[in-house]
C-alpha positions as a printed NumPy array, in Angstrom:
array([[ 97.113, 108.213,  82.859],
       [ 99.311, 106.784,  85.957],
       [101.859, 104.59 ,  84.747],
       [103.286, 101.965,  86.894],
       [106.604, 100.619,  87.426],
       [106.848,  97.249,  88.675],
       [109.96 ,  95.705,  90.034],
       [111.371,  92.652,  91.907],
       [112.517,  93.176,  95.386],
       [115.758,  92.699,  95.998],
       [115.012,  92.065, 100.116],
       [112.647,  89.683, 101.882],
       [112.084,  91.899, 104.29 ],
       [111.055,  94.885, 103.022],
       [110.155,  94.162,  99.477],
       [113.046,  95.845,  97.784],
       [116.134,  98.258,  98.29 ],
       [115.171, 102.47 ,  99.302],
       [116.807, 103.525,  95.956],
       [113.977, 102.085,  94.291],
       [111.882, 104.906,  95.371],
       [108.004, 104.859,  97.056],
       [106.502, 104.591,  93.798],
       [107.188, 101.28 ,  93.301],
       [105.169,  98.381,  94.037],
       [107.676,  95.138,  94.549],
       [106.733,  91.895,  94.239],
       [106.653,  90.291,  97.477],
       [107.728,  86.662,  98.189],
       [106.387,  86.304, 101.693],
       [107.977,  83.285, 103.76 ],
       [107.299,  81.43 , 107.375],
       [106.557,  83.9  , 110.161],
       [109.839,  84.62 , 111.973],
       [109.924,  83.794, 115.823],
       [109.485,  87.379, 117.794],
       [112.834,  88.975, 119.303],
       [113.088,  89.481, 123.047],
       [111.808,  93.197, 122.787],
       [108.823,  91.976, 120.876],
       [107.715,  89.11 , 123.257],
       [107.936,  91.239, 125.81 ],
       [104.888,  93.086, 124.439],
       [103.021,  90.565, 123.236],
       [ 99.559,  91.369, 124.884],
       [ 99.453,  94.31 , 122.676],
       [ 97.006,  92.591, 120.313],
       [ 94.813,  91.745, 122.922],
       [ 94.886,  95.628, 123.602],
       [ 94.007,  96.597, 120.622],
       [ 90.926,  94.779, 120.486],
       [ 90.088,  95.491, 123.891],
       [ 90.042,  99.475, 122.251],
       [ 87.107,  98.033, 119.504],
       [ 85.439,  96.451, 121.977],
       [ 85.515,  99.569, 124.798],
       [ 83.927, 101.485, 121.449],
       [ 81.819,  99.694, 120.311],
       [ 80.305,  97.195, 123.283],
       [ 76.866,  96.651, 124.033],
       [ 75.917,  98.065, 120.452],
       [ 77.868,  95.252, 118.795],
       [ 78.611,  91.933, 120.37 ],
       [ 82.324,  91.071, 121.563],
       [ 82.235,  88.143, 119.458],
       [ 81.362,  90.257, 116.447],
       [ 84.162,  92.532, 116.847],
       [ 86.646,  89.236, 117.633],
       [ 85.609,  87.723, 114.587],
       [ 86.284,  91.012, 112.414],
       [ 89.481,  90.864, 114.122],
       [ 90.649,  87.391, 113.444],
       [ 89.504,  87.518, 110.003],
       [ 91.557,  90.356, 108.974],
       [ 94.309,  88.852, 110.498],
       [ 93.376,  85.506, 107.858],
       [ 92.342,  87.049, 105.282],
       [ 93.094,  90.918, 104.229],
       [ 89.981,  90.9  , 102.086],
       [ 86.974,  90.94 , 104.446],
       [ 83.369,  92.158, 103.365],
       [ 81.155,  93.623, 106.103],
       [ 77.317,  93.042, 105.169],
       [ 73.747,  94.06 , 107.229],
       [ 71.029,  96.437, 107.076],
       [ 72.074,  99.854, 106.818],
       [ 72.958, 102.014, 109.77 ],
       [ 74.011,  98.839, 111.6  ],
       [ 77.48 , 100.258, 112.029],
       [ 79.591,  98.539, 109.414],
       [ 81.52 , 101.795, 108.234],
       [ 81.642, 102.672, 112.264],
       [ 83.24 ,  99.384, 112.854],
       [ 86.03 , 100.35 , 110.341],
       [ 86.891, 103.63 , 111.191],
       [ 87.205, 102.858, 114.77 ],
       [ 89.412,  99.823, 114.082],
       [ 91.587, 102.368, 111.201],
       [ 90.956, 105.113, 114.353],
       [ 92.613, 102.909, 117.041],
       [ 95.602, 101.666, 114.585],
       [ 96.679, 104.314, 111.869],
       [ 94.571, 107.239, 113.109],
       [ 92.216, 109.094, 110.073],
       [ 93.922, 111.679, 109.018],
       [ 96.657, 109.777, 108.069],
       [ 97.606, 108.097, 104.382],
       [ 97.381, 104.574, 105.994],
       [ 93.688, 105.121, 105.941],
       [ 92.233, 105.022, 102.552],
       [ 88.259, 105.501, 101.885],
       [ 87.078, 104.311,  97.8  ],
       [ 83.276, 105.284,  98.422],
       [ 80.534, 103.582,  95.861],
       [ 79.545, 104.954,  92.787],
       [ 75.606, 104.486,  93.331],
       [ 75.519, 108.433,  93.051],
       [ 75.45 , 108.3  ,  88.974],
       [ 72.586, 106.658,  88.847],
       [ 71.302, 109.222,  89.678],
       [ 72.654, 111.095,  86.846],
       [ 71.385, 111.774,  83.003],
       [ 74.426, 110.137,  82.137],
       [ 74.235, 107.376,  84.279],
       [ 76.641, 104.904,  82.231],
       [ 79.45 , 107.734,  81.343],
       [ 79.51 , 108.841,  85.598],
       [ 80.139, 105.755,  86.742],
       [ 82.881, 104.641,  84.628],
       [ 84.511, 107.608,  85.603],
       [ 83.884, 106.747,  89.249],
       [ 85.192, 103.34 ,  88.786],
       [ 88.313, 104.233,  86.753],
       [ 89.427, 106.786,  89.613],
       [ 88.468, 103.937,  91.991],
       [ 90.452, 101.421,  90.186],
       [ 93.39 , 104.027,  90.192],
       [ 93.164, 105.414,  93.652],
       [ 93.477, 101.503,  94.778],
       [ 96.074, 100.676,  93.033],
       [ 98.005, 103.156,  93.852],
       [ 96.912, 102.778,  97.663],
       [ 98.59 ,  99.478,  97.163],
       [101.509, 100.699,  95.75 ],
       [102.093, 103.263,  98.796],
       [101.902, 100.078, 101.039],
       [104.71 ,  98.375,  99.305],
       [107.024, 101.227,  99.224],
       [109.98 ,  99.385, 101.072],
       [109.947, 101.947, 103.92 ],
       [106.261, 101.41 , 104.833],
       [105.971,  97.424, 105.024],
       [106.512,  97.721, 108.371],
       [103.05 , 100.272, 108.332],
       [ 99.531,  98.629, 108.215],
       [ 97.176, 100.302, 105.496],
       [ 93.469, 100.187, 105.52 ],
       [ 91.402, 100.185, 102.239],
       [ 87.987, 100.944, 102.959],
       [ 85.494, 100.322, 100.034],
       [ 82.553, 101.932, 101.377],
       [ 78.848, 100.949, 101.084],
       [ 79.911,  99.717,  97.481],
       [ 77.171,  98.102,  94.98 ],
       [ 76.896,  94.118,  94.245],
       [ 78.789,  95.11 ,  91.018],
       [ 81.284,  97.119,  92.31 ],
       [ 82.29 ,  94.623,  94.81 ],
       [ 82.742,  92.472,  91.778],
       [ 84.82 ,  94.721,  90.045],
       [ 87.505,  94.623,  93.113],
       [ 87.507,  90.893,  93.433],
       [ 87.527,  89.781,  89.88 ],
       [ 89.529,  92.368,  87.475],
       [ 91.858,  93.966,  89.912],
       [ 92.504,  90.847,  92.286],
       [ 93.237,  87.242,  91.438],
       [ 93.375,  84.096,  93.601],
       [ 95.869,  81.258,  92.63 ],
       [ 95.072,  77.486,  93.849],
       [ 97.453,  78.013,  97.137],
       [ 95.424,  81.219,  98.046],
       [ 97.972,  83.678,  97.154],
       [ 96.35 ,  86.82 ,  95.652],
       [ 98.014,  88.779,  93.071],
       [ 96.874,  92.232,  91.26 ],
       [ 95.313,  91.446,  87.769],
       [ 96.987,  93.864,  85.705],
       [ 96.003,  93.519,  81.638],
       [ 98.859,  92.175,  79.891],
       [101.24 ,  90.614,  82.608],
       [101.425,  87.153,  82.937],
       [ 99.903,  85.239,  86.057],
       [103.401,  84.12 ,  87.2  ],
       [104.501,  87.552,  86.838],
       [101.608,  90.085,  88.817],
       [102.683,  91.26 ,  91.815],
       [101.536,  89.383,  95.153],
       [ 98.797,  91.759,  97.309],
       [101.537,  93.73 ,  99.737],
       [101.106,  92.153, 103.386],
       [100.937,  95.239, 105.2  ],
       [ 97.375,  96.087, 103.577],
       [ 93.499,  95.367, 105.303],
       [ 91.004,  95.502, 102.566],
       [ 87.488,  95.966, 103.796],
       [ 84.501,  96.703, 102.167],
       [ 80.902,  97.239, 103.314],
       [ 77.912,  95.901, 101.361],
       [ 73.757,  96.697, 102.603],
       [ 72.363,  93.386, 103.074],
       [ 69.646,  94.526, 100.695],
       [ 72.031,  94.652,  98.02 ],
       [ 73.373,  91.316,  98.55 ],
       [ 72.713,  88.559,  95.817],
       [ 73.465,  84.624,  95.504],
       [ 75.365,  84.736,  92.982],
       [ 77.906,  86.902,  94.274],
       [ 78.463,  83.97 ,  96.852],
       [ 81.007,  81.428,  95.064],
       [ 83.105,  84.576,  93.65 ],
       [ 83.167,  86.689,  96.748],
       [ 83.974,  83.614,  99.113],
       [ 86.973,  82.688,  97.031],
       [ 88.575,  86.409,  97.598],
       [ 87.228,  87.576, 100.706],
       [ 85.362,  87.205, 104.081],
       [ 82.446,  87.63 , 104.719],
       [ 80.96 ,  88.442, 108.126],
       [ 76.922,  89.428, 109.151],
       [ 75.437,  91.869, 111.496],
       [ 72.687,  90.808, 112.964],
       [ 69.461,  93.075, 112.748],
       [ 69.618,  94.222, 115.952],
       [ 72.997,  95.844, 115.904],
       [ 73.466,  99.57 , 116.004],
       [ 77.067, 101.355, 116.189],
       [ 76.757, 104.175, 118.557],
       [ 76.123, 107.828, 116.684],
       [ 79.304, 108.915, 117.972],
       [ 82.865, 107.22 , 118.776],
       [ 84.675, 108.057, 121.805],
       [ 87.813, 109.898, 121.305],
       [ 90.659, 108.277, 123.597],
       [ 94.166, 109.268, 123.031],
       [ 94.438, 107.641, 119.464],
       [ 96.366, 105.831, 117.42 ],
       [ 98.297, 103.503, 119.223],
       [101.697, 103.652, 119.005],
       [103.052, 102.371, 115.185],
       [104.704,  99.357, 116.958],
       [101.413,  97.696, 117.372],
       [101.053,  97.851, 113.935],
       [104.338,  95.955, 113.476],
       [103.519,  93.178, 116.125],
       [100.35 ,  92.87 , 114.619],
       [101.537,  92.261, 111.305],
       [104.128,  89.922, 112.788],
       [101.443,  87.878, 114.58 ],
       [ 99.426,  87.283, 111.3  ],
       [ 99.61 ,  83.67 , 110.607],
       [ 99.167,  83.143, 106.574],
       [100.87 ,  79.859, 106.175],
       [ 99.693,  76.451, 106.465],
       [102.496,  75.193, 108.034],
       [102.535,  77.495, 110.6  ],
       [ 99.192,  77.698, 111.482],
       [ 99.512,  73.734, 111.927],
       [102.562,  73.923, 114.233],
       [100.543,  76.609, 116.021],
       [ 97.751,  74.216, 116.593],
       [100.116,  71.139, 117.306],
       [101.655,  73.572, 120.06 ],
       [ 98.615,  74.861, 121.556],
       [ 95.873,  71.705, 121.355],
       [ 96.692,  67.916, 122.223],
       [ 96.792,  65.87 , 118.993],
       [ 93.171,  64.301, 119.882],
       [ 91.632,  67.434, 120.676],
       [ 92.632,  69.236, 117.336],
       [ 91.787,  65.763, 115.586],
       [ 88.42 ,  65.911, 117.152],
       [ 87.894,  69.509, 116.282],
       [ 85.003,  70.33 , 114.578],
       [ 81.623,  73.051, 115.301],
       [ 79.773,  72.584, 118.492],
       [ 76.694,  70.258, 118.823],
       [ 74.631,  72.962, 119.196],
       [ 75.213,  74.598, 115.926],
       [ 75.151,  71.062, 114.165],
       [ 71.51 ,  70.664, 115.549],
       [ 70.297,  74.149, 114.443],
       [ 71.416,  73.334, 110.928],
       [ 69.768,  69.385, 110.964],
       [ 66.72 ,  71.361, 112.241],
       [ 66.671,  73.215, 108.98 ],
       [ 67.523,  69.782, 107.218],
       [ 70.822,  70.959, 106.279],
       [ 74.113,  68.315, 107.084],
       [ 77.151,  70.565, 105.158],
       [ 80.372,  68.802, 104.996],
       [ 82.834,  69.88 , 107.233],
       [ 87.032,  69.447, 107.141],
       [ 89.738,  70.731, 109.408],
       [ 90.988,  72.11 , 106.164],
       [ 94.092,  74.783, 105.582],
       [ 91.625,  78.061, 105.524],
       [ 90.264,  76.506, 109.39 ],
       [ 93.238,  76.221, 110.032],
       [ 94.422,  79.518, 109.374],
       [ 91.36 ,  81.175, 110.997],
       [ 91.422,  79.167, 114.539],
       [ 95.529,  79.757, 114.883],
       [ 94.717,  83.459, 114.144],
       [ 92.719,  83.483, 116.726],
       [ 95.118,  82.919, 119.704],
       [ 97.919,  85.918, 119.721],
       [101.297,  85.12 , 119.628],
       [102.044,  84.146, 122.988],
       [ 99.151,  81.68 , 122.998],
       [ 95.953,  83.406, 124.615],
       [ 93.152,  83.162, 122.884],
       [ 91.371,  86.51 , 121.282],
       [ 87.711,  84.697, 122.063],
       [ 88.614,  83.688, 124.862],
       [ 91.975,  84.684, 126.983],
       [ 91.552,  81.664, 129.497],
       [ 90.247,  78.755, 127.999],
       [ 92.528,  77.506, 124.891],
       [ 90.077,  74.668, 123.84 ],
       [ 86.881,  76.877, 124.293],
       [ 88.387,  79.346, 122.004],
       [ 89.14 ,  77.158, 119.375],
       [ 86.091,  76.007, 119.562],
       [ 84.086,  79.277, 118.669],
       [ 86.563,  80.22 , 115.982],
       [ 86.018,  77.21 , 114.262],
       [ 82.188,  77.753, 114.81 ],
       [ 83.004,  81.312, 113.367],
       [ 84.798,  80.362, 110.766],
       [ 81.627,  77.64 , 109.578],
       [ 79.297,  80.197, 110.387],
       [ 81.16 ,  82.138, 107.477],
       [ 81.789,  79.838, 104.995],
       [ 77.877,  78.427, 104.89 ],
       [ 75.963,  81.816, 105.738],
       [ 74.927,  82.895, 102.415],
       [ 74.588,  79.814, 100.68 ],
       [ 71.515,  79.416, 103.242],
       [ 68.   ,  80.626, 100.935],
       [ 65.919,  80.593, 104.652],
       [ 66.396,  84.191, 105.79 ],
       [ 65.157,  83.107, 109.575],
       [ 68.227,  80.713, 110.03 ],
       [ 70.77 ,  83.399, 108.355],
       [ 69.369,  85.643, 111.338],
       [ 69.57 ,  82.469, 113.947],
       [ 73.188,  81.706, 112.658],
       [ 74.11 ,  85.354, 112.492],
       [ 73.482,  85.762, 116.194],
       [ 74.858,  81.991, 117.077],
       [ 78.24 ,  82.714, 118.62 ],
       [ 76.94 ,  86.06 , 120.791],
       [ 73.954,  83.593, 122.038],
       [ 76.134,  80.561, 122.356],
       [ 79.614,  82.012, 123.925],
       [ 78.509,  85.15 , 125.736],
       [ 81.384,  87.397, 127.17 ],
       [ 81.321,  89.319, 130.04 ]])
């Protein structure tokens, strides 16, 4: 049995002192994002390179806007669930984002595949506890590498692959936990709340789920951990990535992580500095989508609240330009809060004709060149 060893850092900025060894994962107390240093502004359009890597991959089998979103979500939330028919290139989406960042053969890159094999087993029930004890382990201890003081400044991917309705489950509810203020902590038996460590804030957590296997009544459990984001029924990931000079160099992974805006505060200055005061007041989703959902005879309630917030100043890069769109500041806050609503009202829809109109809404409404 793996024991672990939890400890308090003893730095904010990496999470602890080196003597303290890579087996440790250190609680981490994250503050305000610190303004970039002279070196690091300079190179500031490196997130917009990045993504233009996922979208030279992956463009015209999946939209621009598709691959944005992905993008901007993982940059608000770490946890984000990838869900659509099967062979719509989900699990191609995350190894060429993992591809173009950390490279695969690399520790940073960490697949947990689903257990769905032992069903097919004699011993169904015996199999997949196994499988979901060495799961449990491997991601624990994935998140332990990532909080190793020397690797903060490292991104690490978690990929749970094409994983059951209860497996995603499993991940959200007994090994994660999600305090009032958002903050997500491991949920390790017998530690107090006040006491788990906080989720390390070097580490992307995505999982894929077949829209098949998708049920309601993961909806209220899964939205409170993760993101979720659709591919439409038409998309396809091509059969085979191209194979540029990959990964990028590490220090996009450290201006990335620096750009990540997880505070409220922050993301509100950000706003305040990029929109007028009456055109963030007045922000809210475009006409357009309001009428496709009073067509259906839905009117959802809608607030400028701290997760919009988050997600629309995650969606301009650090020196202001949007990821949507690089020209227009107000047009791209506009589609990420569309994206953003899109998300958080998807699958509590029941009519599976306006989940498909809604899950191709921002490629038909804000095409890209």
């Amino acid at each position: 049995m793996v024991a672990y060893n939890f400890r308090v850092s003893a730095s904010n900025e990496a999470g602890g002192q080196a003597v303290d060894g890579r087996g440790k994962l250190h609680y981490y107390f994250g503050g305000p994002a610190r303004s970039l240093t002279a070196r690091a502004a300079a190179t500031l359009d490196l997130e917009q390179t990045l993504l233009d890597q996922l979208v030279e991959m992956f463009r015209p089998a999946l939209p621009q806007t598709l691959l944005t979103e992905f993008f901007v979500s993982l940059k608000t939330n770490p946890f984000v669930v990838l869900t659509g028919a099967e062979g719509a290139g989900k699990a191609a989406l995350v190894e060429g984002f993992a591809r173009s960042l950390v490279g695969r053969e690399t520790n940073q890159f960490i697949t947990i595949s689903s257990g769905e094999w032992a069903q097919q087993t004699s011993q169904q029930r015996y199999f997949a506890d196994i499988h979901e004890r060495f799961g449990s382990l491997h991601f624990l201890e994935a998140l332990q590498e990532a909080a190793a003081p020397g690797n903060l400044g490292k991104i690490y991917i978690v990929f749970l692959r094409g994983l059951q309705p209860d497996e995603l489950h499993t991940y959200c509810s007994q090994l994660l936990r999600v305090e009032a203020n958002g903050t997500k902590r491991l949920a390790l038996p017998g530690v107090p709340l006040a006491q788990q460590p906080t989720l390390p804030p070097n580490i992307f957590i995505i999982a894929t789920l077949h829209l098949s296997q998708f049920t309601a009544q993961l909806d209220d459990h899964v939205q409170r951990h993760a993101t979720l984001i659709a591919f439409g029924p038409t998309a396809r990931a091509p059969k085979q990535l191209p194979l540029p000079a990959l990964p990028l160099p590490v220090g996009y992974q450290r201006v990335l992580l620096r750009a990540v805006v997880n505070h409220d505060q922050v993301a509100q200055d950000r706003l305040w500095a990029l929109l007028s005061a009456r055109e963030l007041s007045t922000l809210q989703p475009s006409p357009q989508l309001w009428e496709l959902l009073q067509q259906n005879g839905i009117g959802p309630d809608y607030r400028l609240d701290a997760d919009m917030r988050r997600f629309i100043a995650n969606s301009f890069d650090s020196a202001g330009h949007g990821l949507f769109d690089r020209e227009n500041i107000i047009r791209n806050a506009r589609i990420a809060c569309d994206a953003r609503f899109i998300q958080r009202i998807l699958w509590r829809l029941e009519d599976p004709m306006l989940r498909q109109q809604l899950t191709a809404f921002l490629d038909d409404r804000y095409p890209m060149p």
